[in-house]
C-alpha positions, 0 to 999 in steps of 0.5 A: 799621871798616877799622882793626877789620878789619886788627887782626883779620886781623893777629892771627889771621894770628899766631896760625895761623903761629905755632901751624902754625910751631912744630907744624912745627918740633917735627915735623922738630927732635925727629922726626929727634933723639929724644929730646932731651938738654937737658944735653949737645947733639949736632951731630945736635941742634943740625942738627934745630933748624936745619932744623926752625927755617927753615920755622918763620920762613918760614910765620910770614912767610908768614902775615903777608904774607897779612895785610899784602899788601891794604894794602901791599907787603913787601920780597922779601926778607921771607921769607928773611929772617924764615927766617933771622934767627928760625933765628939768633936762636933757636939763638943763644938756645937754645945760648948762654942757654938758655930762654926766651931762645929764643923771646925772641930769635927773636921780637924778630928777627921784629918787627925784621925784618918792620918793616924789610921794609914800608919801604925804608931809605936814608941819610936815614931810616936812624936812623928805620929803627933805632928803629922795628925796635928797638920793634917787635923789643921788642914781638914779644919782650914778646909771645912772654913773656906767650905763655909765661907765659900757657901756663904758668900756663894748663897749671899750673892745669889741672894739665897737664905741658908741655914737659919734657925728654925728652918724646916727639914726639907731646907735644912737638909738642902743647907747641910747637903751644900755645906758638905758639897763645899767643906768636901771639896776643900777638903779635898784640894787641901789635902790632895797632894799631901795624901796622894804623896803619902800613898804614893810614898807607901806603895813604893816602899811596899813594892822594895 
């Protein structure tokens, strides 16, 4: 039952910070460089996606400490370092190989992030750490894709036009609070079990 309980927050901890991230996002990103020109990037551009991106990382990070913080303590550095490496990520996916690598990127550097934050690092258990930040960083990213593809097959049948270029704030806003709503919830129901098993595993040993 407990394990049940920590699934289910953990997920819709995803699914609200995600959906809230990217909504914010949207607004400050295409509020202040509208509209977009996809072919040709403008300083102007690539500073909104920037400023737009921190708090997007922080707010997804924030969410899952919420979720996270009844079992277990995080890094302090989480969020920070969440804001940072999904803004990096993302930019360098978005401006070097264009969508969807983006998001891909973004979110494996959230999985690789949020599981090097719940354990601390040392020589011995360096390699470990590695490993276990590159399958949850695989996982987070495997989520963001059927995130995606789900709302694009969702939004095809449904006969509704997301996320084309050039599309004003108020539809952008709408496109990135659904992309997030969707990445969120895979993410989510991805990675539920293996976290739940981590916190679960760490408060027993806390308890010994």
């Amino acid at each position: 039952m407990l394990r049940r309980s920590v699934e289910v927050r953990w997920v819709l901890a995803n699914l609200a910070s995600s959906s809230l991230g990217f909504g914010v996002f949207a607004v400050i990103a295409h509020g202040l460089a509208s509209p977009h020109d996809e072919e040709h990037t403008t300083l102007a551009q690539f500073a909104a996606h920037t400023l737009g991106l921190l708090p997007a990382g922080a707010i997804i990070a924030l969410g899952q400490k919420l979720a996270l913080e009844r079992h277990t303590r995080v890094a302090r550095w989480f969020t920070p370092a969440m804001s940072l490496s999904m803004t990096v990520a993302f930019l360098v996916g978005a401006y070097g190989l264009r969508p969807p690598f983006d998001f891909l990127f973004a979110y494996a550097a959230a999985g690789a992030t949020l599981e090097l934050a719940l354990r601390p690092i040392d020589k011995d258990n360096l390699r470990e750490a590695v490993r276990r930040a590159a399958v949850t960083g695989l996982l987070f990213a495997a989520g963001s894709f059927v995130g995606m593809l789900a709302l694009s097959l969702g939004a095809r049948g449904l006969g509704v036009r997301l996320g084309e270029p050039g599309e004003d704030v108020a539809r952008h806003v709408v496109t990135m609070v659904l992309g997030g709503l969707f990445i969120g919830a895979a993410v989510g129901l991805l990675t539920a079990r293996r976290i739940a098993r981590r916190l679960l595993m760490s408060s027993s040993s806390s308890a010994d």
